[in-house]
C-alpha positions as CSV (number, residue, x, y, z in Angstrom):
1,X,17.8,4.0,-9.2
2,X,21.6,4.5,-9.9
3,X,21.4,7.9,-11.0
4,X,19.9,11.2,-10.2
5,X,16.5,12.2,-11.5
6,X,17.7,15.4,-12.0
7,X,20.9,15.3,-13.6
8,X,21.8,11.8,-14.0
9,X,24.7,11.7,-11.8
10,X,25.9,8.5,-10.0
11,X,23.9,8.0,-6.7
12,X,26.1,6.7,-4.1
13,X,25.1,3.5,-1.6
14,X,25.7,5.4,1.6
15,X,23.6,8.6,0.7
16,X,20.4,6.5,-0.1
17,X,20.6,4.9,3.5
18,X,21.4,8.5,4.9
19,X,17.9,9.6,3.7
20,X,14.7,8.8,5.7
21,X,10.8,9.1,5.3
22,X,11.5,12.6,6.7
23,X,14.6,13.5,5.2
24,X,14.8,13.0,1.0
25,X,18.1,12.3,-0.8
26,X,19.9,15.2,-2.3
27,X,22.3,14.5,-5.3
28,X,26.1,16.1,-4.0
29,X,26.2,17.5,-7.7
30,X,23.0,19.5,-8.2
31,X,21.4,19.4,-4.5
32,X,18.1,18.4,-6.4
33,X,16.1,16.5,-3.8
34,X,14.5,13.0,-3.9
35,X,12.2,10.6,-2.0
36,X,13.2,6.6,-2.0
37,X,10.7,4.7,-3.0
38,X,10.6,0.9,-1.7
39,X,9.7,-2.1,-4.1
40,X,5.6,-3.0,-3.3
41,X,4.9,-5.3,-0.8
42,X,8.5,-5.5,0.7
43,X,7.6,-3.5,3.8
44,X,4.9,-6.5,3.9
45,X,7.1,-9.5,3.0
46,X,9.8,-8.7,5.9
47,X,7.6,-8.0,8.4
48,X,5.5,-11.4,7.7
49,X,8.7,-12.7,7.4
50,X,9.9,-12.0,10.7
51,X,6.3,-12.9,12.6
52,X,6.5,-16.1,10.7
53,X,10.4,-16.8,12.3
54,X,9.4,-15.7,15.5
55,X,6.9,-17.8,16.1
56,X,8.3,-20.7,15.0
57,X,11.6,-20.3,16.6
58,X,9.3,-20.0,19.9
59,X,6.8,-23.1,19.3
60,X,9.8,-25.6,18.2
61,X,13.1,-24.4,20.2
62,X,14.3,-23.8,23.6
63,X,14.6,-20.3,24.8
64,X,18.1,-19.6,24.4
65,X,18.4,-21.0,20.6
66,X,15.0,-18.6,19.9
67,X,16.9,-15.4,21.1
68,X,19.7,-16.6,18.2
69,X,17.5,-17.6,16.2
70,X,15.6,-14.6,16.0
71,X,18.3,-11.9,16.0
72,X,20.2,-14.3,13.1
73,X,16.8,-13.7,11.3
74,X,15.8,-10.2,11.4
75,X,19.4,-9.1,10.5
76,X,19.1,-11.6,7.6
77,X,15.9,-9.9,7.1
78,X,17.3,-6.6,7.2
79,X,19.8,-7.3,4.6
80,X,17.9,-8.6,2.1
81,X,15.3,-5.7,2.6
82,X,18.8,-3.1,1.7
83,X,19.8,-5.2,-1.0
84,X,16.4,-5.3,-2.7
85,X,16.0,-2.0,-2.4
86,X,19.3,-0.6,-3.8
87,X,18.7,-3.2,-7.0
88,X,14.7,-2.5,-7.6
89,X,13.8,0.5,-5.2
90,X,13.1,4.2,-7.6
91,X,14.3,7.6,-6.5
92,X,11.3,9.8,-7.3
93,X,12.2,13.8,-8.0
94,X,10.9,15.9,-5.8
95,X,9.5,18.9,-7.7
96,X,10.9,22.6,-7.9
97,X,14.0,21.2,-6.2
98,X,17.5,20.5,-8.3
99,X,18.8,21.8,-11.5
100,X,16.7,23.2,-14.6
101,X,16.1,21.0,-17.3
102,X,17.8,22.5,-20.2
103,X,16.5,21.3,-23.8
């Protein structure tokens, strides 16, 4: 996922978290569009994750430690989800979009 799928340029950190499920990444170099593509099952893993530490922040600690507790774990949460995704998430071309492929 560090490069373009249309012209192999460098893809930088900050433009893959600009783009959304509505709005693709487009390469600065050939304005070729593309759709991020998580890893399988990570959308699934975090939000398991974050049920799981939830509930046992409520069931074992006192209110004010679960509110910490719980806003310590999501953002833990949410960084591994961005770090996982930059290392093993795909930019998939979007077709008719970006430069020509020249043989």
């Amino acid at each position: 996922m560090h490069s373009c799928p249309h012209c192999n340029a460098p893809v930088r950190y900050r433009s893959i978290w600009a783009s959304t499920m509505r709005r693709p990444y487009a390469c600065p170099s050939c304005k070729g569009q593309s759709w991020l593509h998580q890893p399988l099952g990570l959308f699934t893993f975090m939000v398991l994750a974050g049920m799981a530490s939830i509930y046992l922040a409520s069931f074992y600690l006192a209110q004010p430690a679960v509110t910490v507790v719980v806003i310590t774990s999501l953002a833990l949460l949410m960084g591994l989800q961005l770090l996982v995704t930059w290392r093993f998430g795909q930019l998939r071309p979007i077709a008719g979009t970006g430069s020509p492929v020249r043989a």
